[in-house]
DSSP file (Angstrom, degrees, kcal/mol; ACC not computed):
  #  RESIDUE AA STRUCTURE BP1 BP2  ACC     N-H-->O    O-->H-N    N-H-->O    O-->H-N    TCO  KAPPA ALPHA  PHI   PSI    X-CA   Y-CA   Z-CA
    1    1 A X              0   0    0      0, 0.0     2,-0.4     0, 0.0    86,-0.2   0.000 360.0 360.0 360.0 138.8 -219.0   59.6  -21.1
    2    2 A X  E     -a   87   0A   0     84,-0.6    86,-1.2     2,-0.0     2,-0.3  -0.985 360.0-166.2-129.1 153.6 -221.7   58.8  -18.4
    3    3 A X  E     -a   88   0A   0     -2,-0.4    86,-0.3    84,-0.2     2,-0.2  -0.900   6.3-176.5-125.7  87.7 -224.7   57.5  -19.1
    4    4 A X  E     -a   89   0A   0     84,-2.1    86,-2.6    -2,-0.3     2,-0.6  -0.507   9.9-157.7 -54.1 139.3 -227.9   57.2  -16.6
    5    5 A X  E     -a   90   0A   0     84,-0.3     5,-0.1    -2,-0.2    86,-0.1  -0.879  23.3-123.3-132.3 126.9 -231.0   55.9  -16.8
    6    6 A X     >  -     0   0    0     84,-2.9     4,-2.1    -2,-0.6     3,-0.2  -0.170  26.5-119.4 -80.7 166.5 -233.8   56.8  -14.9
    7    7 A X  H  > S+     0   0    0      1,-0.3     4,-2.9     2,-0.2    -1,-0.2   0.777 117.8  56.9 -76.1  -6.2 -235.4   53.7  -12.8
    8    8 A X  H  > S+     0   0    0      2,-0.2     4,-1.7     3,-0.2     5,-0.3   0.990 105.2  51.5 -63.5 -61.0 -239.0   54.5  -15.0
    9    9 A X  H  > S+     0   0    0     81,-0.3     4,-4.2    -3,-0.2     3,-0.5   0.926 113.0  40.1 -51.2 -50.0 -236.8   54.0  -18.3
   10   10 A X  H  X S+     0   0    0     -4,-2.1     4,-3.3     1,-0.3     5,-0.3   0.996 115.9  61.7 -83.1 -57.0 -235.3   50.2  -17.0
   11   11 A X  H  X S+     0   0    0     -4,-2.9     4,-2.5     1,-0.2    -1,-0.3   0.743 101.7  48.1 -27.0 -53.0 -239.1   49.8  -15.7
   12   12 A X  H  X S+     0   0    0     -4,-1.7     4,-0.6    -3,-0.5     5,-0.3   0.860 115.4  41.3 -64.5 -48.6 -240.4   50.0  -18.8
   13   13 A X  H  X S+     0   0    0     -4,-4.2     4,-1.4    -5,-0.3    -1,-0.2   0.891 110.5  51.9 -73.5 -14.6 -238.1   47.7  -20.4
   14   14 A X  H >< S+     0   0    0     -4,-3.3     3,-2.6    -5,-0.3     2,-0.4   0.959 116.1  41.7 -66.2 -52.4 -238.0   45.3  -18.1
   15   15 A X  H 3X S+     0   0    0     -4,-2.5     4,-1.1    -5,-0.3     3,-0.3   0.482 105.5  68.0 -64.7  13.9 -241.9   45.3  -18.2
   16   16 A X  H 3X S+     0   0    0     -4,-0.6     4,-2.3    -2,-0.4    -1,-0.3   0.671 106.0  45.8-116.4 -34.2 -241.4   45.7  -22.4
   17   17 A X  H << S+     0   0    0     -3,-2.6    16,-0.3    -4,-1.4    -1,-0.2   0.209 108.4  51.0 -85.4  19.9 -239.9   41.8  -22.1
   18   18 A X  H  > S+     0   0    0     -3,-0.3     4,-3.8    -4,-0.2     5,-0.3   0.533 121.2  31.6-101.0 -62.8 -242.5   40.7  -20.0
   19   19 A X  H  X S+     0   0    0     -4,-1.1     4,-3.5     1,-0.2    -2,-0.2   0.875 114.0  63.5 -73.5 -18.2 -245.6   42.2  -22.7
   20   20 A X  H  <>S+     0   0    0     -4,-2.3     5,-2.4     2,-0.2     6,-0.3   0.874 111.0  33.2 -79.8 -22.2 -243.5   41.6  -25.5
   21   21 A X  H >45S+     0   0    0      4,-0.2     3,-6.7     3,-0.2    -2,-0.2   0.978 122.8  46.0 -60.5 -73.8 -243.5   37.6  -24.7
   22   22 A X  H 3<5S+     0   0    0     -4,-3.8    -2,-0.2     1,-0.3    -3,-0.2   0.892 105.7  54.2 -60.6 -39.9 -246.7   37.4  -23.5
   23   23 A X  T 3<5S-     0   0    0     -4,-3.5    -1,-0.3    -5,-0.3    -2,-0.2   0.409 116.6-122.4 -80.8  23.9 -248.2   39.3  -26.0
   24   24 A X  T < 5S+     0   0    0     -3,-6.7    -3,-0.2     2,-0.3     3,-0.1   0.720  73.9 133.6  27.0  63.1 -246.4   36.6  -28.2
   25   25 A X  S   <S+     0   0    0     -5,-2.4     2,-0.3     1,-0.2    -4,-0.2   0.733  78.9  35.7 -74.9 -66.0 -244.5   39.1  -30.1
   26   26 A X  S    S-     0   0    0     -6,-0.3    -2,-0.3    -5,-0.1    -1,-0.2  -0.911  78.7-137.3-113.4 124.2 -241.3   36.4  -29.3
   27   27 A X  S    S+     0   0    0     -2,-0.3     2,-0.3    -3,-0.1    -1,-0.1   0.838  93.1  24.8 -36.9 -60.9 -241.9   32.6  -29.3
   28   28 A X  S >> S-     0   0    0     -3,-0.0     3,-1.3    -4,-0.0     4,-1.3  -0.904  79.6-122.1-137.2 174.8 -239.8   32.6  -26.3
   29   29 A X  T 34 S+     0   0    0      1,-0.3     4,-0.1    -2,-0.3    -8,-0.1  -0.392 106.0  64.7-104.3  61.0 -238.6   35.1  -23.5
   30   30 A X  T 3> S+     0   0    0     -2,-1.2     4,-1.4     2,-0.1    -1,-0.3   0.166  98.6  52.3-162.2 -50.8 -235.2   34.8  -24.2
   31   31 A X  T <4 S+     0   0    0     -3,-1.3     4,-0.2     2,-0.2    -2,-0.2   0.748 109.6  54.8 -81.7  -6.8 -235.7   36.5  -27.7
   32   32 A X  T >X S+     0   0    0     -4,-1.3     3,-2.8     1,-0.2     4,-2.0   0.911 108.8  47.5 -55.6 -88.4 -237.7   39.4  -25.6
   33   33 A X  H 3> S+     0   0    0    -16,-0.3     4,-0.8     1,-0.3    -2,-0.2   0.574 108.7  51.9 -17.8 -43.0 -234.7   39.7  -23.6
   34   34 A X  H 3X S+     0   0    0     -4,-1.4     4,-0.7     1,-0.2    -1,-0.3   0.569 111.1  57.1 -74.2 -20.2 -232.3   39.8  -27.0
   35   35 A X  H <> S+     0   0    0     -3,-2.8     4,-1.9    -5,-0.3     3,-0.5   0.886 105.8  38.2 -91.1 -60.6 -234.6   42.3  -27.9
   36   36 A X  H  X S+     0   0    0     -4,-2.0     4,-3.2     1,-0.2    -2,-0.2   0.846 108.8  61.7 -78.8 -19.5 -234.5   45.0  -25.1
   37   37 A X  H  X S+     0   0    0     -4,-0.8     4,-1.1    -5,-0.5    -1,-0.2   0.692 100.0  54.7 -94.9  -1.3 -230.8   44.6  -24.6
   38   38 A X  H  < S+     0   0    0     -4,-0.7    -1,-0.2    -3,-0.5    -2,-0.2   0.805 107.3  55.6 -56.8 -42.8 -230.4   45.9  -28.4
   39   39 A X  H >X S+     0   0    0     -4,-1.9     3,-2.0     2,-0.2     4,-1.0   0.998 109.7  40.6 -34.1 -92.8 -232.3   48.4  -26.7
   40   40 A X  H 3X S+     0   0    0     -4,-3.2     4,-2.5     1,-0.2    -2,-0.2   0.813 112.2  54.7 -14.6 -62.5 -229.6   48.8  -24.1
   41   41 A X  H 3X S+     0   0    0     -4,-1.1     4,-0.7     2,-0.3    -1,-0.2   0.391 101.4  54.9 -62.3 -23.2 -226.9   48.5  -26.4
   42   42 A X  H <>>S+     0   0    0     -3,-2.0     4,-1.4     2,-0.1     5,-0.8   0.880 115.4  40.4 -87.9 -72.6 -228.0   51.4  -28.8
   43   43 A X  H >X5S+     0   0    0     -4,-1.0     4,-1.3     1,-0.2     3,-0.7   0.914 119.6  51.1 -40.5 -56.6 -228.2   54.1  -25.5
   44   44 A X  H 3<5S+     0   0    0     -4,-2.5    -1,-0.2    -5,-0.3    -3,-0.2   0.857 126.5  19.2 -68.8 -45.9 -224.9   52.4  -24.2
   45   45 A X  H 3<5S+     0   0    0     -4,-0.7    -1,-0.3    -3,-0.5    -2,-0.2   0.127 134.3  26.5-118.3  18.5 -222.9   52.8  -27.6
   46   46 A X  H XX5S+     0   0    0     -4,-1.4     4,-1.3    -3,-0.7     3,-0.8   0.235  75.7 107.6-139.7  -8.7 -224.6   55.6  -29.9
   47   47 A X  T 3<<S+     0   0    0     -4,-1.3    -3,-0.1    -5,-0.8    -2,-0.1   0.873  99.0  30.6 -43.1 -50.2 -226.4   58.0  -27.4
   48   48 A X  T 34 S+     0   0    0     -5,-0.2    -1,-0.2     1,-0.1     4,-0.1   0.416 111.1  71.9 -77.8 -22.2 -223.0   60.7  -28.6
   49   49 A X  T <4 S+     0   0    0     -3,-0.8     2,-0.9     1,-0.1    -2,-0.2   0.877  90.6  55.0 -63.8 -59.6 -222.7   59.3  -32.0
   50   50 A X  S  < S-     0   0    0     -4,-1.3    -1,-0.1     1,-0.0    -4,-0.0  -0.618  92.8-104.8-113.0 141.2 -225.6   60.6  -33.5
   51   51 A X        -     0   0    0     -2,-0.9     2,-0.7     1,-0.1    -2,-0.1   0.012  48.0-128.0 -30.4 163.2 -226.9   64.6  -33.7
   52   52 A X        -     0   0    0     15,-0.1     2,-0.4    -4,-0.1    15,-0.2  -0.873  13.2-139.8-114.2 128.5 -229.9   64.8  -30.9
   53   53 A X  B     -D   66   0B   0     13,-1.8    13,-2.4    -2,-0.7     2,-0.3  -0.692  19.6-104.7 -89.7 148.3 -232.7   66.1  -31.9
   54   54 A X        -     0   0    0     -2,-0.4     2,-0.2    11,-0.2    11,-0.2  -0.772  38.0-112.3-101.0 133.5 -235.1   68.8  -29.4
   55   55 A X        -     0   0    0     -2,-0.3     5,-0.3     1,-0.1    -1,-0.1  -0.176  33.2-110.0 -62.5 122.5 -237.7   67.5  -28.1
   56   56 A X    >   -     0   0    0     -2,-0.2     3,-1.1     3,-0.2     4,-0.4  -0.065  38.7-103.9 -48.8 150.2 -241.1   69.1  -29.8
   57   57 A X  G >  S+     0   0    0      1,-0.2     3,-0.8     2,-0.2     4,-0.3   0.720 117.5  66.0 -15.8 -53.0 -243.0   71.3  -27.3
   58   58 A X  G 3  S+     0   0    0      1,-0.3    -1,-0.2     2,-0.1    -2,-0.1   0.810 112.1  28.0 -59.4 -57.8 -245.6   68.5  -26.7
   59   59 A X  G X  S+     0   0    0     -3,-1.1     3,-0.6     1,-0.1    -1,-0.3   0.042  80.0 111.8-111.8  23.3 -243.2   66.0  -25.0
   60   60 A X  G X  S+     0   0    0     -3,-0.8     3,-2.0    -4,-0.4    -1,-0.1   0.874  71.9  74.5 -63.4 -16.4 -240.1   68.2  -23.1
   61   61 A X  G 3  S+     0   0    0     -4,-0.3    -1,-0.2     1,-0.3    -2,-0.1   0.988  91.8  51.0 -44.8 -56.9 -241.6   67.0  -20.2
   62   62 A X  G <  S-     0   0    0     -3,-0.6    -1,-0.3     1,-0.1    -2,-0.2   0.402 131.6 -67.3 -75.1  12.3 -239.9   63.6  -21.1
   63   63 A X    <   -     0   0    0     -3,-2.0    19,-0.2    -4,-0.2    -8,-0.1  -0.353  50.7 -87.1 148.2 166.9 -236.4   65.3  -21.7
   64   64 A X  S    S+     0   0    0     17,-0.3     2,-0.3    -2,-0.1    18,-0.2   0.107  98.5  15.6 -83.1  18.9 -234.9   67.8  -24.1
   65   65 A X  B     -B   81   0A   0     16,-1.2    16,-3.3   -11,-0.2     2,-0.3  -0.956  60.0-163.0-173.7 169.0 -233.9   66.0  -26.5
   66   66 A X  B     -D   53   0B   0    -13,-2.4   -13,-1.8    -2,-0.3     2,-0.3  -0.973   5.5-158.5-154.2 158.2 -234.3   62.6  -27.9
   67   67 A X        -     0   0    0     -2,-0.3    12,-2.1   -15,-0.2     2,-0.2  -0.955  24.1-133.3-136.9 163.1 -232.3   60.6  -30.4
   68   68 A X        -     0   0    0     -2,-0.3     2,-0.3    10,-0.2    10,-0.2  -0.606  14.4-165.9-119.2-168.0 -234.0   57.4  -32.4
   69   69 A X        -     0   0    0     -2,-0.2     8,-6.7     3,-0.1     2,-1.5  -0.673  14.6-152.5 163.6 108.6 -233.4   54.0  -33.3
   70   70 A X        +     0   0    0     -2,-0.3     6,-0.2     6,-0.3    -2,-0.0  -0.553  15.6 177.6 -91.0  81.8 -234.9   51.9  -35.7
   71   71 A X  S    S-     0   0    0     -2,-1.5     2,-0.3     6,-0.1    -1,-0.2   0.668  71.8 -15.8 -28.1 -37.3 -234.4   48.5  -34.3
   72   72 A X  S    S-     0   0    0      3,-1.6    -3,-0.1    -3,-0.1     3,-0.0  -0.941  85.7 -74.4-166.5-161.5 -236.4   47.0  -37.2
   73   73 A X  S    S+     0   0    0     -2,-0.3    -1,-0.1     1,-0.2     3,-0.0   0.847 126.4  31.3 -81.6 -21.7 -239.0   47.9  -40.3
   74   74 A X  S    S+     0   0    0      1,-0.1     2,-0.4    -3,-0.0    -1,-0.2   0.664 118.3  52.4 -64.5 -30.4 -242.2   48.3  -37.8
   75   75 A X        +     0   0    0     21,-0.1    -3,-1.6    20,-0.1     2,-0.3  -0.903  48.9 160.2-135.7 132.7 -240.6   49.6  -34.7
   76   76 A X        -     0   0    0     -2,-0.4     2,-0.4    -6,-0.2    -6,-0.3  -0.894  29.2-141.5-147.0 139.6 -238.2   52.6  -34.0
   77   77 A X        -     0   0    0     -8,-6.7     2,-0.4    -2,-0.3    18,-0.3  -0.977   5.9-131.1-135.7 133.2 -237.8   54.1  -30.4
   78   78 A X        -     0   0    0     -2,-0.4    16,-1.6    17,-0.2     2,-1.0  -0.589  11.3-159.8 -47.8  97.5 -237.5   57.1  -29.2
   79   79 A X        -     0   0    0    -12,-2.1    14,-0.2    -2,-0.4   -12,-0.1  -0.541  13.9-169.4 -56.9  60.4 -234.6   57.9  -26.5
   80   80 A X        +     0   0    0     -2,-1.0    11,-5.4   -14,-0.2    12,-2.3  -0.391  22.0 147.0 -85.5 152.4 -235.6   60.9  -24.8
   81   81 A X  E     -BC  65  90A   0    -16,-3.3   -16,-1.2     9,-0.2   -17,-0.3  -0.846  41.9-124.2-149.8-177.2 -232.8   62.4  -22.6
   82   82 A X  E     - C   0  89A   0      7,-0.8     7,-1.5   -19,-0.2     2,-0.3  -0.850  26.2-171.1-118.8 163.4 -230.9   65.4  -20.9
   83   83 A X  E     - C   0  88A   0     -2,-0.3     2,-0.3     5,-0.2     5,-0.2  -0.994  16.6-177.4-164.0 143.6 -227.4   65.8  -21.2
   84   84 A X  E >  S- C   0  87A   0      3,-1.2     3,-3.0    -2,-0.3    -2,-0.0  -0.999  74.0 -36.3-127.1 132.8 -224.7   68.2  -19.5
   85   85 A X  T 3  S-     0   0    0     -2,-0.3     0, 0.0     1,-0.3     0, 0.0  -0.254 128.6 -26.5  68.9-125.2 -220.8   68.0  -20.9
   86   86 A X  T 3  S+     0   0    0     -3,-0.1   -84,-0.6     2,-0.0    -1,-0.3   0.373 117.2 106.8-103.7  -1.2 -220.4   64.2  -21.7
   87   87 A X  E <   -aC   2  84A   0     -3,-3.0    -3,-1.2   -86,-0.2     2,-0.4  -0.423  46.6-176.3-108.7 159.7 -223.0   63.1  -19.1
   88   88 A X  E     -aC   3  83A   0    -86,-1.2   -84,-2.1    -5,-0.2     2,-0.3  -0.973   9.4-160.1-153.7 138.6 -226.1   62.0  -20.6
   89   89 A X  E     -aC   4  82A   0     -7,-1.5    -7,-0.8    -2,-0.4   -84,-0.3  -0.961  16.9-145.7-105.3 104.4 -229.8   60.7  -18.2
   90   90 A X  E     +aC   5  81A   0    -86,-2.6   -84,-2.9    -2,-0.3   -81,-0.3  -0.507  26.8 172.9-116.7 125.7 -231.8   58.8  -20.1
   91   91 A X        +     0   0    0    -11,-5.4     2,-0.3     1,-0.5   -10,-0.2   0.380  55.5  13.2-131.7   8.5 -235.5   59.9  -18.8
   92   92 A X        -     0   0    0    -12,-2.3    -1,-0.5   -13,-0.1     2,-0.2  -0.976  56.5-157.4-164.5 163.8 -238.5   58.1  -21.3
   93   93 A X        +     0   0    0     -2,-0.3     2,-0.3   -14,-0.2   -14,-0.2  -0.923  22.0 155.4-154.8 126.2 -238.4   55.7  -23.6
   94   94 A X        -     0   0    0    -16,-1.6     2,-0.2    -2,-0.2    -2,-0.0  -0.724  27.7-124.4-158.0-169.5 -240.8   55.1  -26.3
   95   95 A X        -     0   0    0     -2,-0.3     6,-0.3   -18,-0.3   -17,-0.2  -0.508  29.7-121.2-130.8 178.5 -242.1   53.8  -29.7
   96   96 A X  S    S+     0   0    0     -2,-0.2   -21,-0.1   -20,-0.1   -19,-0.1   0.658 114.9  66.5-103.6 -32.5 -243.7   55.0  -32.9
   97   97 A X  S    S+     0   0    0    -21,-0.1     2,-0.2     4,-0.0   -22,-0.0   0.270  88.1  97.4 -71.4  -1.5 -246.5   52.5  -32.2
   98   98 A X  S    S-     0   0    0      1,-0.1     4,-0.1     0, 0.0    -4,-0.0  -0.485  88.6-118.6 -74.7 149.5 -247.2   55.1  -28.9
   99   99 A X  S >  S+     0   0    0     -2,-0.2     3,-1.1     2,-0.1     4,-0.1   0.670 109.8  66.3 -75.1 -33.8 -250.1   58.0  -29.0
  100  100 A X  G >  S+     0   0    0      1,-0.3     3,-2.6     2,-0.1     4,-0.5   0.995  84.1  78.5 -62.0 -52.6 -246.7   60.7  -28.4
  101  101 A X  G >   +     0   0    0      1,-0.3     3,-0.9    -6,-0.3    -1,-0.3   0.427  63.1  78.4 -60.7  -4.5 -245.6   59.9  -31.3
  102  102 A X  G <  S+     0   0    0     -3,-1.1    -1,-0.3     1,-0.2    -2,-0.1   0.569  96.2  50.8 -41.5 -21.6 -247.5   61.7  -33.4
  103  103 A X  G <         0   0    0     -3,-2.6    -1,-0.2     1,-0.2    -2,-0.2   0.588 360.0 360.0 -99.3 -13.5 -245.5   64.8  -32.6
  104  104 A X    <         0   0    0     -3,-0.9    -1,-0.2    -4,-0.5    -2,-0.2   0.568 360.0 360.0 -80.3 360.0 -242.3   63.2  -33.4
């Protein structure tokens, strides 16, 4: 299995430990950090594990399919991706607390 991520997705998370600190979310930026790389760690080691879902009409722009992951009881985020064979591009990344999610 290969796994990409396009350099918008790793923007956003870097910049997702940046707001998540400041917007004192995490005490300190080290549990930001702990925090997106569970994020990491979910694409790296379930992206093929669980069924993909197609991405509603609304949002294929951000890939054609998306898989989710509820990190905790407020927040679950949305993986949207393409995938050929085993090879999987990871092309948006998102939230439930986002205006897309309304279609999800």
């Amino acid at each position: 299995m290969k796994i990409l991520i396009s350099i918008e997705a790793v923007n956003y998370l870097d910049e997702l430990i940046e707001v998540l600190y400041r917007k004192e979310y995490f005490g300190f930026i080290e549990s930001a950090e702990i925090y997106v790389a569970n994020i990491y760690e979910f694409i790296e080691t379930s992206i093929d594990r669980f069924p993909p879902k197609e991405s509603p009409v609304q949002l294929q722009y951000y890939g054609k399919h998306y898989v989710f992951f509820k990190i905790n009881a407020q927040t679950t985020w949305y993986i949207f991706f393409e995938s050929e064979a085993n090879n999987y591009l990871i092309t948006h990344i998102t939230n439930n607390h986002s205006k897309e999610a309304k279609w999800l």
